[in-house]
C-alpha positions in Angstrom: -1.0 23.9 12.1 -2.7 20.6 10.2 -1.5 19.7 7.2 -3.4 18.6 4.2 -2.4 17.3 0.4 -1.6 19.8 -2.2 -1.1 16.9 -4.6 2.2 15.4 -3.3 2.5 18.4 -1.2 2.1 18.6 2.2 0.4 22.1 2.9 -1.0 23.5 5.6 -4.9 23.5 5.4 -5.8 27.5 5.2 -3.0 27.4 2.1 -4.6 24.7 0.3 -7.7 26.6 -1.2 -5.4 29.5 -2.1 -3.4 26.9 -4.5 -6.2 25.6 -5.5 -7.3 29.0 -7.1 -4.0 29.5 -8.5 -4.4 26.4 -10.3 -8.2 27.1 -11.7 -7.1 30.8 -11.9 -4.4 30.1 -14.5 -6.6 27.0 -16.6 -10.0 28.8 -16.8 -9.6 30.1 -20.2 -8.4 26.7 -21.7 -9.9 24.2 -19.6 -12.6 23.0 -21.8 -10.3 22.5 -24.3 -8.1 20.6 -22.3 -10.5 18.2 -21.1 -11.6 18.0 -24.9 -7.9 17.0 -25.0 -6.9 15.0 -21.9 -9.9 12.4 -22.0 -10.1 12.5 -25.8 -13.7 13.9 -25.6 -14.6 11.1 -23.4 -15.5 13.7 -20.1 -18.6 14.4 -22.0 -20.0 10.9 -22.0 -19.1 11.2 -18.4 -21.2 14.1 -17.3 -24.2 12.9 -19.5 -24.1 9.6 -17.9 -23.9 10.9 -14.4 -26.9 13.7 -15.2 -29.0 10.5 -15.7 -28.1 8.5 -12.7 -30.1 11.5 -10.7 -33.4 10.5 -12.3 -34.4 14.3 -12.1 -37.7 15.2 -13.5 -38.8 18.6 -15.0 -39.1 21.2 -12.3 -36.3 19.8 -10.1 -34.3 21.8 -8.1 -30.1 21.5 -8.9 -27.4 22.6 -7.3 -24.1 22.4 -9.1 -20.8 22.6 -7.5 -17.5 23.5 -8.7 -19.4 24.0 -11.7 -16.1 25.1 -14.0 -17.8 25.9 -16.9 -20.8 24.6 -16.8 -21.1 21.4 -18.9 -23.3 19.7 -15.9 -25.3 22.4 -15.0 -26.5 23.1 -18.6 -27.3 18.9 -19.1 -29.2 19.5 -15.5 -31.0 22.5 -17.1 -32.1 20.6 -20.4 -33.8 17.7 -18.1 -35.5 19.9 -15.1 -37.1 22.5 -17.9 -38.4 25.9 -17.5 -40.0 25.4 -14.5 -37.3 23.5 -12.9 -33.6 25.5 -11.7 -30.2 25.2 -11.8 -27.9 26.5 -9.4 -24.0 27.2 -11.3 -21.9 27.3 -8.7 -17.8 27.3 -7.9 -15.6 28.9 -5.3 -12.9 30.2 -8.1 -14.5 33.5 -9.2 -12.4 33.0 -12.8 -14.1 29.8 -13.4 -17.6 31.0 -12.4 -17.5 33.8 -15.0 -16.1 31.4 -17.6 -18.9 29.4 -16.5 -21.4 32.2 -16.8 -20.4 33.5 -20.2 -20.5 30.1 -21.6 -23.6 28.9 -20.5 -25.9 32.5 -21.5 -23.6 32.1 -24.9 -25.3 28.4 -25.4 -28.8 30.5 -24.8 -29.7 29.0 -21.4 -30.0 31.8 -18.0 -29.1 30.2 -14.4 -28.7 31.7 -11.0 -24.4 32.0 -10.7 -23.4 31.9 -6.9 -19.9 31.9 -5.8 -19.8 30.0 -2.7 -17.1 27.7 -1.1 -18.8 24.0 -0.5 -17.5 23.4 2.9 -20.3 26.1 3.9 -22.8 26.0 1.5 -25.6 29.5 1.7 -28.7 28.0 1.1 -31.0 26.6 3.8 -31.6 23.0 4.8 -33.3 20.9 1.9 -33.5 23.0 -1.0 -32.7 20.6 -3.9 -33.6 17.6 -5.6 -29.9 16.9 -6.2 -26.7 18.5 -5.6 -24.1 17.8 -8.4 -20.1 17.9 -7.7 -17.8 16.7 -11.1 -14.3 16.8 -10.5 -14.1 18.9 -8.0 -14.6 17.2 -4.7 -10.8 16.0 -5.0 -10.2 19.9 -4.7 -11.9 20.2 -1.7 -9.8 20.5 1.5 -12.5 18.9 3.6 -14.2 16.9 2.1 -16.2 15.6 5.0 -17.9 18.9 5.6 -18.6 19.3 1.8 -19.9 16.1 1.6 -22.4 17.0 4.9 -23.3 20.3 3.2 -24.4 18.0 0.4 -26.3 16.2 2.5 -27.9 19.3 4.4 -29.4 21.0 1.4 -31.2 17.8 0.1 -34.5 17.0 0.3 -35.7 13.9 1.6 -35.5 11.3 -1.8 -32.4 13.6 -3.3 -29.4 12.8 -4.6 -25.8 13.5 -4.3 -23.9 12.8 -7.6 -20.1 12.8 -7.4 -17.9 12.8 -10.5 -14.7 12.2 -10.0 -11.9 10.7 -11.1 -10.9 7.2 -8.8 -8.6 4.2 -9.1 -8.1 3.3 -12.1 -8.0 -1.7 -13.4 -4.4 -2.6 -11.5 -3.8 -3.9 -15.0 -3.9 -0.5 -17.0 -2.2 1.3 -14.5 1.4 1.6 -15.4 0.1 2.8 -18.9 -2.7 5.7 -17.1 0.2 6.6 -14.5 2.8 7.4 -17.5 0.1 9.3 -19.3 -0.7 11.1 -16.8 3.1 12.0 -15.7 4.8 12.3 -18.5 2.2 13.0 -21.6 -0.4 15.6 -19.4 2.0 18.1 -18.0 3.6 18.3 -21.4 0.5 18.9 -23.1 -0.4 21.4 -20.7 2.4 23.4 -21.4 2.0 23.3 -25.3 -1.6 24.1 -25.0 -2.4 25.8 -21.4 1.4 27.4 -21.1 0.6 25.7 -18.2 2.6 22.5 -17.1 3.0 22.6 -13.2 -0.9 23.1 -13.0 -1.6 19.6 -14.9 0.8 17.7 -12.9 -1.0 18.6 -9.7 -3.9 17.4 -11.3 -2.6 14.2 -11.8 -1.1 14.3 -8.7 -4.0 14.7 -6.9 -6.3 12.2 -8.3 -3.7 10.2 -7.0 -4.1 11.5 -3.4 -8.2 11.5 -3.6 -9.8 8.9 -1.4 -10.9 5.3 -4.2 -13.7 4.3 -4.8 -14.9 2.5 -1.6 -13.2 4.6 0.8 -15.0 7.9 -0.7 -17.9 5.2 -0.6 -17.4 5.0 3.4 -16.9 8.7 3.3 -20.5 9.2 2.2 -21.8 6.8 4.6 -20.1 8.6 7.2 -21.9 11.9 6.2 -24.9 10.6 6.5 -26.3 9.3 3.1 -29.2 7.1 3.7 -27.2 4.5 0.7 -24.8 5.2 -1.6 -23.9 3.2 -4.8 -21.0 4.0 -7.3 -20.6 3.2 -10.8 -16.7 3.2 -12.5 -16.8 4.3 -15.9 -13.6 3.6 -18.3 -12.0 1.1 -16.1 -11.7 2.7 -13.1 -10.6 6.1 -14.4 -13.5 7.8 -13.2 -16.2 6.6 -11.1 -20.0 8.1 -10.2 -21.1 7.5 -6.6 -24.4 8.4 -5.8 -25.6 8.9 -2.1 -29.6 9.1 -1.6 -31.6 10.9 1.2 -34.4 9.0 2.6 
């Protein structure tokens, strides 16, 4: 059977997505405070910036994947208006209702579809842009999420991937100690939850960098794609376009 990356795990590929929701099935009810924690409120900055690299206008039509709990779909929401819509979407049913409740509790009403982004339900191009933050490196095919991406876009859309990438060589003994030694510890104080937070810092680790997701896109079919790294290297933004 083929194998795939479970972090530093080798696993075989049906097994992956089922680890995958263990993981998001045991953070959903802490995960916004531990990305309040883990980027030292930094991941919002993120999100807005990569909400503007779309250059939505009101009335646009968004889908969000691996939406967690919401943060880009409701910055998508606050740009395309009343008459535009937002699509919340993730394949971990925990997260999509943490997702849901958060997002009517902040006032604001989208369409909530649990779908898996290897095989995405909605017909060819439906949306201005399709949104994915930190979640692609999740994905155990990436090729054929990124190709679903490219399906459901119309001609002159975007496809914005947040994700976290490879980090300046020269801050990278400092970021890898943080991330082995200070996250898993503070996922456990916080999250009771310390084997979850290494894998995640195992498998940004394992995620394609910035030019090889880059090719990645290409390969999918994006008309161009550009990236943008944001805080050194620790995450980067790459945007493909539809022509």
């Amino acid at each position: 059977m083929d194998k795939t990356h479970f972090g530093y795990q080798q696993v075989d590929i049906d097994d992956k997505a089922r680890r995958v929701r263990g993981v998001f099935d045991s953070v959903a009810r802490r995960y916004d405070l531990m990305n309040d924690l883990m980027s030292a409120g930094l991941h919002r900055i993120w999100k807005r910036f990569a909400v503007e690299t779309a250059g939505l206008r009101p009335g646009g039509r968004v889908l969000d994947l691996a939406s967690g709990t919401g943060d880009l779909a409701r910055l998508f929401a606050n740009v395309v208006g009343t008459d535009g819509v937002v699509v919340l979407s993730d394949i971990n049913h925990a997260m999509l209702v943490e997702g849901r409740d958060k997002t009517i509790d902040r006032g604001v009403a989208l369409p909530v579809v649990q779908c898996n982004a290897e095989s995405l339900p909605f017909p060819d191009r439906t949306f201005d842009a399709v949104s994915i933050g930190f979640g692609l490196r999740n994905v155990t095919r990436k090729e054929l999420a990124l190709s679903e991406m490219r399906r459901v876009l119309k001609p002159g859309g975007a496809a914005i991937v947040l994700e976290f990438s490879r980090v300046w060589a020269p801050i990278a003994p400092i970021y890898d100690w943080y991330s082995f030694n200070v996250l898993p510890r503070v996922g456990a104080a916080v999250a009771d939850d310390e084997a979850s937070y290494r894998y995640l810092a195992e498998s940004i680790r394992v995620h394609p960098d910035q030019e090889a997701l880059k090719a990645m896109m290409e390969q999918a079919g994006f008309d161009r794609v550009e990236y943008m790294n944001l805080t050194a290297g620790v995450v980067a933004i790459h945007i493909g376009r539809v022509y």
